[in-house]
C-alpha positions in Angstrom: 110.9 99.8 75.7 109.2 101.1 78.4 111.1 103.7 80.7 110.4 103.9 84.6 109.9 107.7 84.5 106.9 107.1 82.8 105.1 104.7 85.2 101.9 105.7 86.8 100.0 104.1 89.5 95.9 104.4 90.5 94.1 103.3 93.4 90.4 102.7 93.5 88.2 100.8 96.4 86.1 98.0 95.6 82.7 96.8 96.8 82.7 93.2 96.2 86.4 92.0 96.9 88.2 91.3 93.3 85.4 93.7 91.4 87.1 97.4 90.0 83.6 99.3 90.5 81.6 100.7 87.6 83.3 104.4 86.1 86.1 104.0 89.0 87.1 107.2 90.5 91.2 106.1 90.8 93.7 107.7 93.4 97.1 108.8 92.3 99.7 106.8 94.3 102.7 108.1 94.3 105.5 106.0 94.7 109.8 105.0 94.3 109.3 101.0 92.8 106.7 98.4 92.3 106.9 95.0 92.0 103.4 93.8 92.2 102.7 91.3 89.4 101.6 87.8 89.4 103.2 84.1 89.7 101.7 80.8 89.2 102.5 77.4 90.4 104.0 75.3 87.4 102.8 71.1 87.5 105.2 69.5 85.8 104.4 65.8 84.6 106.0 62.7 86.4 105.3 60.6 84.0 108.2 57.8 82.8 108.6 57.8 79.3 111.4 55.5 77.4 112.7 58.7 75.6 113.1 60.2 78.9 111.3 63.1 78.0 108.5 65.3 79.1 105.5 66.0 77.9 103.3 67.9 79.9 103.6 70.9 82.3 100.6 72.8 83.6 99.6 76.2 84.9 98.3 76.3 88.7 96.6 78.9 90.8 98.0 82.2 90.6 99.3 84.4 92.8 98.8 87.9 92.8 101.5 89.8 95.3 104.0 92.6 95.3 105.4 95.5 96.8 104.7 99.5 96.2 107.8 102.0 97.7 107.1 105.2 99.1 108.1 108.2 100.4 105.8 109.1 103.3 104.4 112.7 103.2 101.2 113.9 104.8 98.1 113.3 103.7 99.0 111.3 100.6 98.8 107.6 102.2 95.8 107.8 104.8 94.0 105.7 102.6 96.8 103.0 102.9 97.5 103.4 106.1 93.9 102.7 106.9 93.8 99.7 104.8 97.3 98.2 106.2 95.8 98.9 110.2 92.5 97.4 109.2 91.3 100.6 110.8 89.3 103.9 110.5 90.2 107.4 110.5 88.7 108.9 114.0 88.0 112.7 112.6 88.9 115.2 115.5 89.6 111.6 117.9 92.8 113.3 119.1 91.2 116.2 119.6 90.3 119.1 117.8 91.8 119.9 114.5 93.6 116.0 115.3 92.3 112.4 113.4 93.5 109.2 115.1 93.6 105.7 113.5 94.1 102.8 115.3 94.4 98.8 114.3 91.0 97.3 114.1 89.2 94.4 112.0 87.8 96.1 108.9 89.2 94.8 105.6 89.4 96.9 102.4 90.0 95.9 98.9 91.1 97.8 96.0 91.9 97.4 92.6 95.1 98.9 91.4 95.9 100.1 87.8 99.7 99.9 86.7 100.0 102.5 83.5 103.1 101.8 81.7 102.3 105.6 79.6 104.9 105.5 76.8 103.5 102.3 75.2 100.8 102.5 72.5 97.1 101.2 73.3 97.8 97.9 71.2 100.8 97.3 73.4 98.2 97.1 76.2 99.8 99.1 78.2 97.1 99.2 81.3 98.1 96.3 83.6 95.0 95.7 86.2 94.9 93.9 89.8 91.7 93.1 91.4 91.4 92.3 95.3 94.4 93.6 96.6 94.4 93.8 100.0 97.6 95.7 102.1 99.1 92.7 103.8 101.8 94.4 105.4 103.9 98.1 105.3 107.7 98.8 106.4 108.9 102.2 107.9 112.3 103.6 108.6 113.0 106.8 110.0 116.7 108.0 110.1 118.3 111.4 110.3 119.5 111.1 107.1 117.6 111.8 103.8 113.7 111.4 103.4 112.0 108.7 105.0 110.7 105.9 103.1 108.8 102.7 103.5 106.9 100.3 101.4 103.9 98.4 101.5 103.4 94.9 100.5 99.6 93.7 99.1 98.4 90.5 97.8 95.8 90.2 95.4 93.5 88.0 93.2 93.8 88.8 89.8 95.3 90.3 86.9 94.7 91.7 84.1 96.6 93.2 80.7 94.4 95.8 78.8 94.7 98.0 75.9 92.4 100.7 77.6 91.5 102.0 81.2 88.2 100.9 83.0 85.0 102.2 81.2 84.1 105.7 82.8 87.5 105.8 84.7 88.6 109.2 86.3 91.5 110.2 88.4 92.2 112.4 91.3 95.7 113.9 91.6 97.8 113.2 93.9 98.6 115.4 97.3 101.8 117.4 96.4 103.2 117.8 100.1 107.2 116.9 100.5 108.4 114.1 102.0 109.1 114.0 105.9 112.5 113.7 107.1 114.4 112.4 110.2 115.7 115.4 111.9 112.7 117.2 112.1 111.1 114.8 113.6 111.4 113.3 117.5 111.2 110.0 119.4 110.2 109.5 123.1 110.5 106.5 125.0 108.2 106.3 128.0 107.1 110.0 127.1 110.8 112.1 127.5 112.3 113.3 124.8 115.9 111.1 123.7 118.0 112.5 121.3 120.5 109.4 120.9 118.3 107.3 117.7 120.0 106.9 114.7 117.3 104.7 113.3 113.9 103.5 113.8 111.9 100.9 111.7 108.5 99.7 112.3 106.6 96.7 110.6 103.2 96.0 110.8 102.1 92.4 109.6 98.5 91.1 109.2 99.7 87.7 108.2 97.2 87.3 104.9 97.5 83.8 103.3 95.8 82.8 100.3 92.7 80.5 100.3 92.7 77.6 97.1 89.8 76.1 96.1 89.1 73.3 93.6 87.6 74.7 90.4 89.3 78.3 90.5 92.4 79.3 89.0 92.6 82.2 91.9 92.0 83.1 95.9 89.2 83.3 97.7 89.0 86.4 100.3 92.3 85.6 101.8 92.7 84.6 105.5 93.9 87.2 107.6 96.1 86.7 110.7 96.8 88.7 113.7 97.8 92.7 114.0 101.8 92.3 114.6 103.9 95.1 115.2 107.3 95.1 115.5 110.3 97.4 115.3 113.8 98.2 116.0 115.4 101.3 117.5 119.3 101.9 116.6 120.8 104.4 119.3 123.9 105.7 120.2 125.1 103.7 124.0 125.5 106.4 126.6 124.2 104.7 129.2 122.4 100.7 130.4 119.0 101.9 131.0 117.6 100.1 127.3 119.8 97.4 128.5 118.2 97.0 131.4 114.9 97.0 129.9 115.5 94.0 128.1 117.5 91.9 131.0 114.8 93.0 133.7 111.4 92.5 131.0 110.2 96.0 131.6 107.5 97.4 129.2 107.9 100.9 127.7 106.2 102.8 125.1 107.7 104.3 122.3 106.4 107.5 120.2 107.7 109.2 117.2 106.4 112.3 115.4 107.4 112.8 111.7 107.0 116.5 110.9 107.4 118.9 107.5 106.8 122.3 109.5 103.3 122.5 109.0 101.8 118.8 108.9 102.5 116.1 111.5 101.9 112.8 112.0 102.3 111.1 115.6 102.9 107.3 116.0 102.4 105.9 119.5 103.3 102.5 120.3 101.7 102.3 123.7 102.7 99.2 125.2 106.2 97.5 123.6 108.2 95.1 125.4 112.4 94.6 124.2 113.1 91.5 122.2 116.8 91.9 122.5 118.7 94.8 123.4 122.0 93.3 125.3 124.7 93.4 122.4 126.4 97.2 122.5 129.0 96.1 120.0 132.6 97.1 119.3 134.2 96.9 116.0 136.9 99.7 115.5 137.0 102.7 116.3 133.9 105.3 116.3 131.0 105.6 118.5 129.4 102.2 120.1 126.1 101.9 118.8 122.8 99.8 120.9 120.0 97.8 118.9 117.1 97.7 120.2 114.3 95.0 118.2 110.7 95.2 119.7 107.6 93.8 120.0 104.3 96.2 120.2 101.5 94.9 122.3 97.9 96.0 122.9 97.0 98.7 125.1 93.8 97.5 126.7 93.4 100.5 129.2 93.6 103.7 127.0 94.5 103.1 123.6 92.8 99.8 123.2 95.4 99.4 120.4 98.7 97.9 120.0 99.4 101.5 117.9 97.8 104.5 117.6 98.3 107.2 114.8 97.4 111.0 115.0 97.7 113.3 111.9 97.0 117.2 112.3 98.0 120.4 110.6 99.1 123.6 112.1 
């Protein structure tokens, strides 16, 4: 019986979507859960027999998906982030000493090794996906505790071994802490507010899988749009959010996650309120505002519907 303490998961990018390269070089990625494993779609015969039984049911296509928790800490997800944005690390874009990443078009895929380490090599313990692609990642940031996310791939197929790839190596994992929420800070339109008790961001790239007649598993999948969307939970002191939403005025929205040293800085540019005119009352205790959102594209300066800048002091 395998124990969850012992769990290890590797990274490597492919070439050729759905090939692990030859001696992969795997990243350590650390992470809180995983669920990525495989289904299949189950035929079942409709046949009509006087015995009223059933004799046939058939594998279909298989479907590769899952998710991967996390704790965000710097430097330990670029690679991910990258992937989920479709994007590419801008070295010094920000400005000296600062990368930026924004959403663009480039798709990445990567094989991913589960290593369940307490079983024995004829209990195949190496558990292999091929073609995963990040399909979509979830972020809250509270005040409370560290701040977590996970993303969400889908893949094309999957393997149980009893050893690792032929030639494989692995690089360890960065060792930075996780980022909290009251370290950090938010600004909406550029000033500093100080009445968030929660912010979540999605980003969505809307893969679907592509079926063909004589495969068991996807094609490249097809890949949707970049949507961004969000929710801020705040304290009510005032109708200005409200008014937002009533009036359909645009804002922007930034938050900066920071561990003393390292920091990342998320801009959403250009975000227009989905909602926003509910300040609830249930009890006693402080009236709370939430705030869903919709991030749009920045065609004058960012040229992005988000834009990411990681530095170090």
């Amino acid at each position: 019986m395998s124990d969850a303490s012992r769990h290890a998961i590797y990274s490597v990018a492919e070439t050729s979507y759905g090939v692990t390269p030859a001696t992969p070089v795997f990243e350590t990625l650390r992470h809180t859960a995983c669920s990525l494993g495989m289904s299949k779609d189950i035929t079942v015969s409709e046949e009509l027999r006087a015995d009223r039984q059933i004799k046939c049911a058939k594998h279909g296509v298989k479907n590769v998906a899952g998710d991967i928790g996390f704790e965000i800490s710097y430097a330990t997800y670029d690679n991910e982030l990258e992937a989920t944005l479709m994007g590419t690390w801008d070295i010094d874009g920000g400005g000296v000493g600062v990368d930026r990443l924004t959403a663009g078009t480039t798709r990445r895929s990567f094989t991913i090794l589960r290593h369940f380490s307490d079983q024995q090599s004829g209990d195949k313990p190496y558990h292999r996906f091929t073609g995963c692609e990040y399909n979509s990642m979830n972020l809250s940031v509270s005040p409370v505790g560290t701040l977590t996310g996970t993303f969400s791939l889908i893949g094309q197929d999957y393997l149980v071994e009893t050893a690792e790839p032929a030639g494989a190596t692995y690089n360890v994992a960065s060792d930075n802490c996780p980022f909290n929420g009251f370290t950090g800070s938010v600004k909406i339109d550029g000033s500093p507010i100080s009445i968030i008790t929660e912010l979540t961001l999605t980003v969505e790239n809307g893969m679907e899988t592509r079926n063909v007649v004589g495969s068991d598993f996807t094609q490249l999948p097809t890949v949707g749009r970049s949507n961004i969307t969000g929710q801020a939970t705040m304290y009510f002191d005032n109708s200005a959010q409200v008014e937002k939403f009533l009036n359909e005025t645009e804002s922007s929205i930034e938050f900066e996650l920071n561990d003393g040293t390292n920091h990342y800085e998320f801009l959403l540019p250009r975000v227009t309120y989905t909602g926003g005119a509910n300040p609830d009352v249930s009890g006693e205790g402080a009236i709370t505002l939430a705030v869903p959102f919709q991030a749009l594209v920045d065609d004058t300066t960012v040229l992005s519907n988000i834009q990411i800048d990681r530095s170090a002091v």
